[in-house]
C-alpha positions in Angstrom: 0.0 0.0 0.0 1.5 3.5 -0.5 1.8 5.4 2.9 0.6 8.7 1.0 -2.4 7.3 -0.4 -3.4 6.4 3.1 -2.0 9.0 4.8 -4.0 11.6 2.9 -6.8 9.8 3.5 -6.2 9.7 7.4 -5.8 13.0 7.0 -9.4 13.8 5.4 -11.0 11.5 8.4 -9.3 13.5 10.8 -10.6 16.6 9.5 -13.8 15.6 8.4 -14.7 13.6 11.7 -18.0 13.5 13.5 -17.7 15.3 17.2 -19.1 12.1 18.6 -15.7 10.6 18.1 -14.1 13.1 20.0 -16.8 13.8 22.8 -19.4 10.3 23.1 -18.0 8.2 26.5 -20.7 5.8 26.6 -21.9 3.5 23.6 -25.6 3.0 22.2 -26.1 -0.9 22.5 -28.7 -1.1 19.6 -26.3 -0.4 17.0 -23.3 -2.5 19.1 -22.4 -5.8 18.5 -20.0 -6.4 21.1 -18.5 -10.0 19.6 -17.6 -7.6 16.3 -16.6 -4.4 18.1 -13.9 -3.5 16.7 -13.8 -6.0 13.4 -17.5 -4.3 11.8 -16.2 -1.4 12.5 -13.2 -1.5 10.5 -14.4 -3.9 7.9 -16.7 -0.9 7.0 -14.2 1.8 7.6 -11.9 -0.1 5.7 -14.8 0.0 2.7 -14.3 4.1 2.6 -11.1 4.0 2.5 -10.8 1.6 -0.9 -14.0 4.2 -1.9 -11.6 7.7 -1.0 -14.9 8.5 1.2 -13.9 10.1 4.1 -17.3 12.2 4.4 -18.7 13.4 7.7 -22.2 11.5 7.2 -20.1 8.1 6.3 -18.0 8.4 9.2 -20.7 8.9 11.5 -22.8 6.2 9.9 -20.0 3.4 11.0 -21.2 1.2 13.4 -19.9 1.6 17.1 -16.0 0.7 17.8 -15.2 -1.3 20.7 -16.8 0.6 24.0 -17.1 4.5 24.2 -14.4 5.0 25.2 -12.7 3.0 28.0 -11.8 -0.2 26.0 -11.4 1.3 22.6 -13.0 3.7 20.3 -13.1 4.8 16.7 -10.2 7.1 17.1 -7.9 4.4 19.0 -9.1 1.8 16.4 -8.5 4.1 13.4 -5.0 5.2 14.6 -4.0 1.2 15.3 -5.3 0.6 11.8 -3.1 3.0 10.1 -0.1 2.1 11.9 -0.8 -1.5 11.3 -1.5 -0.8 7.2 2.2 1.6 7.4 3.6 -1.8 8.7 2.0 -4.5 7.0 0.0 -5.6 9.6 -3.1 -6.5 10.8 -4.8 -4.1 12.9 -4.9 -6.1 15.8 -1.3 -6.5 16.3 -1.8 -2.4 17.6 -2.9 -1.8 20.7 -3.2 1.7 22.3 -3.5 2.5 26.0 -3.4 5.7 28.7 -0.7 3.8 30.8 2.6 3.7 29.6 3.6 0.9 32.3 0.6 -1.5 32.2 0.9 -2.7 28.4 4.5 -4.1 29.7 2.0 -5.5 32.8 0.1 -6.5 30.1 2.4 -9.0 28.6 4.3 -10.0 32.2 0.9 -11.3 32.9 0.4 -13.7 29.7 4.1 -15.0 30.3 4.0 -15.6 33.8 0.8 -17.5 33.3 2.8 -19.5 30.6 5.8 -19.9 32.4 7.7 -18.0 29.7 10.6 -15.9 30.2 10.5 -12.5 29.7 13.5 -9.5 28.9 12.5 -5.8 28.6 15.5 -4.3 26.7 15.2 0.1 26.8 17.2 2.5 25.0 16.6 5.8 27.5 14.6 5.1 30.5 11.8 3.0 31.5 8.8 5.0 32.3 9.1 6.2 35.6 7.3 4.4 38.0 7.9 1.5 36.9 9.1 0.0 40.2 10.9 -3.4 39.1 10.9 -4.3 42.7 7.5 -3.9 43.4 5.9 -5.7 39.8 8.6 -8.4 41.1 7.2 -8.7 44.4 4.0 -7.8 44.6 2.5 -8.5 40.9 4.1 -12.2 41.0 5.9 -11.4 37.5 9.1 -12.6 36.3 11.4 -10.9 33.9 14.8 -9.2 32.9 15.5 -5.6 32.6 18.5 -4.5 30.3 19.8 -1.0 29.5 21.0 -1.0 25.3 22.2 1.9 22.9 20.4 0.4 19.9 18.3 -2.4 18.6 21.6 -3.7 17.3 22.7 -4.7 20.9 19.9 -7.0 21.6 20.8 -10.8 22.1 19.0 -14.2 21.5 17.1 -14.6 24.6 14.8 -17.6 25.2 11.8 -16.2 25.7 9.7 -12.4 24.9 11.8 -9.5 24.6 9.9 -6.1 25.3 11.8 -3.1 24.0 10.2 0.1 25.1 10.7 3.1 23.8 10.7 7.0 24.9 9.3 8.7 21.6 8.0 12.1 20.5 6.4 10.8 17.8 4.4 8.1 19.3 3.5 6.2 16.5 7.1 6.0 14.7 8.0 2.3 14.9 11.5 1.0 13.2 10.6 -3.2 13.4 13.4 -5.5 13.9 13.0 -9.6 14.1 14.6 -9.3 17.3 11.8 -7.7 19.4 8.6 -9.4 20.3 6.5 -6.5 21.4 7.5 -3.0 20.2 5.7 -0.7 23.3 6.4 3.1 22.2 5.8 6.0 25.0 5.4 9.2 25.4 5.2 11.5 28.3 1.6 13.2 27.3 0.1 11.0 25.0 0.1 6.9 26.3 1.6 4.5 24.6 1.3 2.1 21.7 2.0 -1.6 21.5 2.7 -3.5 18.1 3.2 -7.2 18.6 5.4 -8.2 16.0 5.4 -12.1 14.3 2.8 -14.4 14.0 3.6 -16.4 16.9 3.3 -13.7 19.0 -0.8 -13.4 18.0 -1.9 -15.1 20.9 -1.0 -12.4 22.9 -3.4 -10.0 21.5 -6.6 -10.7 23.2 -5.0 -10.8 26.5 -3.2 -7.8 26.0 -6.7 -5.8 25.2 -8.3 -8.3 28.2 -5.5 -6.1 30.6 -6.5 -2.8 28.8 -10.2 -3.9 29.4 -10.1 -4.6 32.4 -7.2 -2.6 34.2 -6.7 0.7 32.5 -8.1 3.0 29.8 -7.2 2.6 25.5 -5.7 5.9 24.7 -8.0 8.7 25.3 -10.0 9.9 22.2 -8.0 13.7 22.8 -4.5 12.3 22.9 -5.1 9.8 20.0 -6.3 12.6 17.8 -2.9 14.5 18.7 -1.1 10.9 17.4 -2.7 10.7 14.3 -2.1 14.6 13.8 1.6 13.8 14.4 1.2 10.5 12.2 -0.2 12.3 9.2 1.8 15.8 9.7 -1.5 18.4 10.8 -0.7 20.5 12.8 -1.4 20.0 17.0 -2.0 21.8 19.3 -1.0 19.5 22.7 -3.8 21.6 25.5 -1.6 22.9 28.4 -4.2 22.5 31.5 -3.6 23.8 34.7 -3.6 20.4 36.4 -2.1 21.2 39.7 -4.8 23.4 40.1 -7.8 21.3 38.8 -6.3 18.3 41.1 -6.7 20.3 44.0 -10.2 21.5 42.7 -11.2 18.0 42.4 -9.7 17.1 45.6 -11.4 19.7 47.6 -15.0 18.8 45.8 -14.4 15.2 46.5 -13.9 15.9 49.9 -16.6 18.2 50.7 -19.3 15.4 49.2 -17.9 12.4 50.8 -16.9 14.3 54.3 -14.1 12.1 54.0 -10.6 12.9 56.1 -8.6 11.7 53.5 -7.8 13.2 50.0 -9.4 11.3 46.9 -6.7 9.2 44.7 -8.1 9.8 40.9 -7.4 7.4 38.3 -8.1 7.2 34.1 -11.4 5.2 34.9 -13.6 2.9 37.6 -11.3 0.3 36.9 -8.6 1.8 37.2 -9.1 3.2 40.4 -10.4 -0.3 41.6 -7.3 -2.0 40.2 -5.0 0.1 42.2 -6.8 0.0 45.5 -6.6 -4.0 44.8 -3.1 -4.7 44.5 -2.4 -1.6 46.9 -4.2 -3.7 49.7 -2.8 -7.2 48.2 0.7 -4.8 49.1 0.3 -4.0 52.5 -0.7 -7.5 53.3 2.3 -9.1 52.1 4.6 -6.4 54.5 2.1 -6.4 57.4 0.5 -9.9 57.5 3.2 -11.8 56.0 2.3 -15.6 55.0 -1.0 -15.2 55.4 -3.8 -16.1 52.3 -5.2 -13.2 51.0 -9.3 -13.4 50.2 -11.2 -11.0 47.9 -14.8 -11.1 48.6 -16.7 -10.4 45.5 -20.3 -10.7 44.8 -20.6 -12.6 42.0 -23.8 -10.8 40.0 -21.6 -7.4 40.4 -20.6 -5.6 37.4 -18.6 -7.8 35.2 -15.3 -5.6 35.4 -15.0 -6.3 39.1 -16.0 -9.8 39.4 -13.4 -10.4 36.4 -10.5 -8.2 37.5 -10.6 -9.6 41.3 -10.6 -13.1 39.6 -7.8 -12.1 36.8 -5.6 -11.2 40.0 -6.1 -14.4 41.9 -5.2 -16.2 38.7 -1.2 -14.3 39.4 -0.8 -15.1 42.9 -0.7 -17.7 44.7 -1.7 -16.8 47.9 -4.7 -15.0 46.6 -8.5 -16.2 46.0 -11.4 -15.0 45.4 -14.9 -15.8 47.6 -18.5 -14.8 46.3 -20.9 -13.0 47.8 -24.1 -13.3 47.8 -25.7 -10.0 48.1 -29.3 -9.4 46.6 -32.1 -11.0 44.6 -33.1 -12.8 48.0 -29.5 -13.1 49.4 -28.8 -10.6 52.7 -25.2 -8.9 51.7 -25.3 -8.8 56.0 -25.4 -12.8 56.5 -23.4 -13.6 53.6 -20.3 -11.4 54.7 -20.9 -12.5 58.1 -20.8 -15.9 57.1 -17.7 -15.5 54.8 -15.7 -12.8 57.4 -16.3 -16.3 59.8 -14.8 -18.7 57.6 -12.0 -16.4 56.7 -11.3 -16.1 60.1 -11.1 -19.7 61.2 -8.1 -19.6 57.9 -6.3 -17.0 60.0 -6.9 -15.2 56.4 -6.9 -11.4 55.0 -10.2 -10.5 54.3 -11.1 -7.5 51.6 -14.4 -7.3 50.9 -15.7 -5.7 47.6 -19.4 -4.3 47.4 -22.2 -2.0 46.0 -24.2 -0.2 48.2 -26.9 0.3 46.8 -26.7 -3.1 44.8 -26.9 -3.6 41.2 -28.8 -3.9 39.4 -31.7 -4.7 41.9 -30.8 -1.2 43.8 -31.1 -3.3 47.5 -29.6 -1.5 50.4 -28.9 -3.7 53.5 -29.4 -2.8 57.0 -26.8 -0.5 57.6 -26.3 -0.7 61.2 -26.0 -4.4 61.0 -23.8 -4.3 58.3 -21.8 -2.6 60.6 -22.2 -4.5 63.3 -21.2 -7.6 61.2 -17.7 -6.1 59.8 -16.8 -4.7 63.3 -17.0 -7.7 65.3 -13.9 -9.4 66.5 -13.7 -12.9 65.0 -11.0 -15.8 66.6 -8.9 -18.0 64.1 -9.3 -21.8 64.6 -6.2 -21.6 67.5 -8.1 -18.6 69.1 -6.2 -15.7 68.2 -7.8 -12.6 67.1 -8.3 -12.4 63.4 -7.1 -9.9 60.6 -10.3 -7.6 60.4 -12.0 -6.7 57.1 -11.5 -3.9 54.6 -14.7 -2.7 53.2 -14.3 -1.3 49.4 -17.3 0.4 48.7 -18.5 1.0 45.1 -20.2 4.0 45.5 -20.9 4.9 41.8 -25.1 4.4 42.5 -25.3 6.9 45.5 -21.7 9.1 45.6 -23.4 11.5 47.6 -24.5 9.0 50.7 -21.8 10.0 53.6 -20.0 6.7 54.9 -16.4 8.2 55.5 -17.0 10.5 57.9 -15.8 10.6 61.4 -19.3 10.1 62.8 -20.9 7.8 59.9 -21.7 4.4 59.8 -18.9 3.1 59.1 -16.1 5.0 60.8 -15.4 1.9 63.2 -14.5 -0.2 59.6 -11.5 0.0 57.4 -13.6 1.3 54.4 -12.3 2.8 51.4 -15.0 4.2 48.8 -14.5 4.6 45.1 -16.8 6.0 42.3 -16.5 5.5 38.8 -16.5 8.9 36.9 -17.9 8.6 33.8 -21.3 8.7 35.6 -22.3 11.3 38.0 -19.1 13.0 39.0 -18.5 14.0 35.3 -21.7 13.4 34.0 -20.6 11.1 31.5 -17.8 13.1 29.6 -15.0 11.5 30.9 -13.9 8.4 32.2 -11.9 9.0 35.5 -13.0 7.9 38.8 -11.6 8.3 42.3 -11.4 6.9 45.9 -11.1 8.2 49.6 -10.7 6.6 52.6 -12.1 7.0 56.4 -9.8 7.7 59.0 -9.3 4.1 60.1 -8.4 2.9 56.4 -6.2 6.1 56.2 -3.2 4.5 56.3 -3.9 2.2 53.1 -4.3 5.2 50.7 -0.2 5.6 50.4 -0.2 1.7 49.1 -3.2 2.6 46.4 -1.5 5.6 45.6 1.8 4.0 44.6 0.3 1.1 42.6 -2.4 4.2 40.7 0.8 6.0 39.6 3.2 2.4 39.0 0.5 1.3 36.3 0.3 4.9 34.9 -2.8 5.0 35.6 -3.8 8.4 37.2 -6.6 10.6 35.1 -5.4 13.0 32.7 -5.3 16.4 32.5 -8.4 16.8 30.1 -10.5 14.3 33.0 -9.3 16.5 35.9 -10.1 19.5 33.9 -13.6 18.0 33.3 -14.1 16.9 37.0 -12.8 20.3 38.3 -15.6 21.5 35.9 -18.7 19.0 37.1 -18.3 17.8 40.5 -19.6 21.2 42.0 -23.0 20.6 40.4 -23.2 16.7 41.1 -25.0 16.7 43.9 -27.6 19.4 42.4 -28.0 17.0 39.3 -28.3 13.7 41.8 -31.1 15.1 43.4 -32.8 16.1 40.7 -32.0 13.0 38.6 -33.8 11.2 41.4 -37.2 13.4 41.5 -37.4 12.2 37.6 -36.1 8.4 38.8 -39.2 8.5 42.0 -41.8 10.0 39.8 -41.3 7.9 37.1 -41.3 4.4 39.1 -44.3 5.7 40.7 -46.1 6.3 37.2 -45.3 2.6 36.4 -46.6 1.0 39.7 -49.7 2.8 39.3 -50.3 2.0 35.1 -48.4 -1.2 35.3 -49.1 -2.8 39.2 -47.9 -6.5 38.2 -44.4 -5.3 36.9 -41.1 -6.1 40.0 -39.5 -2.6 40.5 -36.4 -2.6 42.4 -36.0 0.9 43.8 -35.5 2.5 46.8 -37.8 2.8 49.3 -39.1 6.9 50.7 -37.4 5.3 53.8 -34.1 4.8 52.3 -34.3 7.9 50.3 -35.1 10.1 53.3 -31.7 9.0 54.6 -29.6 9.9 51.6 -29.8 7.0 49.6 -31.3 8.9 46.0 -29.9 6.9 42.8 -31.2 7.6 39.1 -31.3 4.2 38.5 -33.8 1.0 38.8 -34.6 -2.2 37.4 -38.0 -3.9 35.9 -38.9 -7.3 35.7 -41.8 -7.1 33.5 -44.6 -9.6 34.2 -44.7 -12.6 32.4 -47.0 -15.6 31.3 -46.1 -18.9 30.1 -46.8 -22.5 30.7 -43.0 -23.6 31.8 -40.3 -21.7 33.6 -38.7 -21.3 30.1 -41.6 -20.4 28.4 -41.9 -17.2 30.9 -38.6 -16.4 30.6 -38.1 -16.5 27.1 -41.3 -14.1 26.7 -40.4 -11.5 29.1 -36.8 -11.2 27.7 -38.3 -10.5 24.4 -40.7 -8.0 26.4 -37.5 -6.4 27.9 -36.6 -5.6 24.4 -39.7 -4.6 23.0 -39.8 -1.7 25.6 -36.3 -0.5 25.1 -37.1 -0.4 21.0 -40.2 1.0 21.3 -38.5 3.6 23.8 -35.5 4.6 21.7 -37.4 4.8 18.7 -40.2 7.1 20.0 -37.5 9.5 21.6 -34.6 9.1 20.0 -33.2 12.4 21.2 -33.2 11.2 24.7 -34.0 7.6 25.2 -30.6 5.4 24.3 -30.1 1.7 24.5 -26.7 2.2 27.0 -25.0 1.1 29.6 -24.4 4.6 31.5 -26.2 6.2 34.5 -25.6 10.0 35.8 -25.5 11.5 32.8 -26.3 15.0 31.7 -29.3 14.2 30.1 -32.0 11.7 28.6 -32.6 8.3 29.7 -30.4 4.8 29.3 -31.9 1.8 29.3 -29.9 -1.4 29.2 -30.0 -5.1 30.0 -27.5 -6.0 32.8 -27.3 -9.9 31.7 -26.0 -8.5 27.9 -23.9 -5.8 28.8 -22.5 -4.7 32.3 -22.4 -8.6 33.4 -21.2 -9.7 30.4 -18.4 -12.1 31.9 -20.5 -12.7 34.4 -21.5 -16.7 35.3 -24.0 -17.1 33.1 -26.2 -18.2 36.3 -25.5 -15.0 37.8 -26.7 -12.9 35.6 -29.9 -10.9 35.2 -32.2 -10.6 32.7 -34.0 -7.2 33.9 -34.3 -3.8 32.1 -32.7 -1.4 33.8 -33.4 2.5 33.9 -31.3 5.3 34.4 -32.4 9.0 34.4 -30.7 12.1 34.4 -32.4 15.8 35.7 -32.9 17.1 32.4 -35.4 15.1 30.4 -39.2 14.8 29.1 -40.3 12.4 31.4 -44.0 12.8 30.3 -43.4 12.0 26.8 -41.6 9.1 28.3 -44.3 8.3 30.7 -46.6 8.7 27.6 -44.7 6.0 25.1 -44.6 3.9 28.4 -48.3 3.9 28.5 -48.4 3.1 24.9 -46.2 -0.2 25.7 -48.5 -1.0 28.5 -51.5 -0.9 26.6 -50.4 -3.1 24.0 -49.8 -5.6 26.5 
């Protein structure tokens, strides 16, 4: 292929691009096929590229690529297909990603799962916190680091050699037989990955699994500064003030939560979540040395957590994971009492990881019990006093419910609380999240904070520019989010009675507890069990189309929650739970609604659905 051709062409794109591509965070699931994400979306970009069409309306008609925006997007996935084609390649053997530390995480992983030796040869520097002690010790992973002055000095080795290099131009790659996995950086941008060689393939799915699951693709603002640099437009790289916005975001953070501590904030949920994670995994190797580690996960929560916690017992040894069963007729209260019990008689170190309130059935347990249950003192089988929890608390439903304060709930418990930022706290224009810490778990936020920055995983200055911007008007649009949510759900048990809605109750409400979202098992009718379920999952979807088809302009078929505006409906079972057990999973609609909506004309095409019934 000549480069010119195409880099003309990715020069048209990038001019001529739709502003979804730059701005959308969240993905419409009716025109998402999630086995094909980033394949349809190519296959048919691919298509304008042989045509020379690089027009607006074309663009925009593509099909959705990979997940607004944390696992991919159609920036990321344009700019790994042009630096694939430059190369020869296929545009999977190009990865993008945030962190310029975790796609060399990325490939540790795969090789210590294999048993496969590993050498990371670097010209410069390796990125900065990359602490080789720490991913050593602490990550389980096994490798070699060597210092070289060119490609020319690197030696057979038996094994995956890494080379990573410091460049301005991010996406200038010079391949040589030698190196496995080419992992370019640069300081404001992320970092790319080309795996180079067939029998390096199998590495490609794992490698995205890591970016999926741990970290962030390459933001949709850096990757259009890469392919500016790729194709020679000019750039402007934004300078933001993010010392100051930091502080801003600290300070907001603080004043919601009424926490002591000062929030950590990462590139995404999972981000955040990662590092707390293997911060905690951290302190228990220096402070409870020898001891098992157990990670107590329910196993119906969103598919990111149950999968990461499980993707990080798979590395160590001494770490397992334990389900908990929290809702849908389980008490999260007995079950962690039961499971704090067993860990105890294992003389084992027990973090617990939980959503209060639940999803997707929105089930808030007895607080003071809950309490109760994580402050007891338990005795290990030879009668000494146990390791006591820590409670990590996904907050992302309610982040304006105060646990962390000196006089809440759960002041007497470790507890550290994290919220994912692409829903309220930014309202869905960016994808960083953040944690804080009461004053008992205090001491734990140095260990998150050292394994946020080792994977490069802190937000970037465009997220803590847009956090800085929306947190001061979060808990305005929560409350009012949640007049829509109440009034609504109260429309549909009075015009639909024999429909299951999982909400809140007043109760729970009056004591803080005011999320946008709930969840509606339709009634049903069938002779057999999976008669009835086979006709209200076909109901499920016949709402949602008949939803997003009415209005358009505010009703989507997404995953998101605490957006700006409109109204996202989704099906947990097919998209947040997607790795889920297939037993665990549920086959509900859920709702979510923002302050700034029609919610009559949606109450009126909801009427319309009911009386076709």
């Amino acid at each position: 292929m000549h480069s010119n051709t195409l880099l003309n062409y990715i020069k048209n794109v990038v001019k001529n691009m739709p502003d979804a591509w730059l701005n959308l965070t969240t993905h419409r699931l009716d025109i998402y096929n999630e086995e094909l994400a980033k394949t349809e979306f190519l296959e048919q970009f691919e298509n304008l590229f042989n045509n020379n069409n690089a027009e607006t309306l074309a663009l925009s008609e593509l099909p959705t690529a990979y997940d607004y925006i944390r696992l991919g997007h159609p920036l990321s996935s344009v700019l790994e297909w042009t630096i694939a084609k430059l190369h020869n390649l296929k545009s999977d053997n190009v990865i993008s990603f945030s962190s310029k530390t975790t796609p060399i995480l990325a490939v540790l992983r795969k090789n210590l799962l294999a048993n496969k030796n590993t050498q990371i040869v670097y010209i410069n520097q390796l990125p900065a916190h990359f602490d080789v002690d720490v991913v050593k010790n602490v990550y389980g992973y096994k490798f070699e680091v060597k210092k070289i002055n060119s490609v020319d000095d690197i030696t057979d080795f038996d094994g995956s050699t890494i080379l990573v290099s410091e460049k301005e131009n991010v996406c200038d790659f010079i391949l040589s037989p030698k190196v496995d996995f080419f992992i370019n950086t640069n300081a404001n941008l992320g970092s790319i990955v080309l795996v180079n060689g067939k029998h390096n393939e199998n590495y490609i799915s794992e490698i995205q699994h890591v970016r999926r699951r741990e970290t962030i693709a390459m933001t949709p603002a850096n990757t259009l500064v890469a392919l500016q640099q790729l194709t020679g437009l000019p750039y402007n790289s934004v300078v933001y003030d993010t010392q100051a916005n930091k502080a801003a975001v600290i300070n907001s953070v603080k004043k919601i939560t009424e926490a002591s501590t000062n929030a950590i904030v990462g590139s995404s949920g999972l981000s955040i979540q990662y590092a707390i994670v293997m911060g905690l995994i951290d302190h228990a190797f220096e402070n409870h040395k020898g001891k098992a580690i157990k990670i107590v996960v329910p196993p119906n929560c969103y598919g990111g957590t149950n999968d990461q916690a499980r993707r990080v017992a798979a590395c160590l040894d001494n770490v397992e994971v334990m389900d908990l069963p929290v809702d849908g007729g389980n008490d999260m209260v007995k079950s962690i009492d039961m499971v704090l019990n067993e860990i105890a008689k294992e003389d084992a170190v027990p973090y617990i990881i939980a959503e209060i309130p639940t999803n997707p059935r929105v089930e808030v347990p007895d607080l003071i019990k809950l309490k109760e249950v994580l402050s007891a003192s338990r005795k290990t089988a030879t009668g000494n006093i146990a390791v006591d929890p820590v409670f990590v608390l996904d907050q992302t439903f309610c982040p304006n419910v105060h646990f962390l304060g000196d006089d809440e709930i759960l002041s007497s418990v470790r507890t550290i609380a994290y919220v994912s930022g692409s829903k309220f706290p930014s309202g869905g224009k960016c994808t960083a999240g953040y944690c804080v810490a009461n004053t008992k778990a205090a001491s734990l936020m140095h260990k998150i904070d050292i394994h946020i920055k080792l994977c490069d995983n802190e937000a970037t200055g465009l997220q803590l520019d847009i956090l800085a911007t929306q947190l001061p008007s979060m808990l305005q649009r929560i409350e009012g989010a949640y007049k829509n949510t109440r009034e609504f759900v109260s429309f549909i048990e009075e015009v639909l009675p024999t429909a299951k809605i999982n909400f809140v109750s007043e109760e729970l409400a009056a004591q803080g507890f005011t999320p946008s979202v709930f969840s509606l098992d339709l009634p049903t009718k069938g002779n057999t069990e999976e008669e009835r379920e086979t006709y209200k999952r076909a109901l499920n979807l016949k709402l949602i189309n008949l939803m997003i088809t009415e209005i358009p302009e505010e009703s989507k078929y997404c995953v998101s929650y605490g957006q700006l505006k409109g109204c996202y409906w989704t099906i947990p079972a097919t998209s947040t739970q997607g790795t889920t057990k297939e037993g665990d999973k549920d086959y509900i609609a859920r709702v979510a609604l923002s302050a700034n909506m029609d919610l009559e004309r949606h109450k009126k095409v909801f009427l319309d659905f009911v009386n076709e019934l």
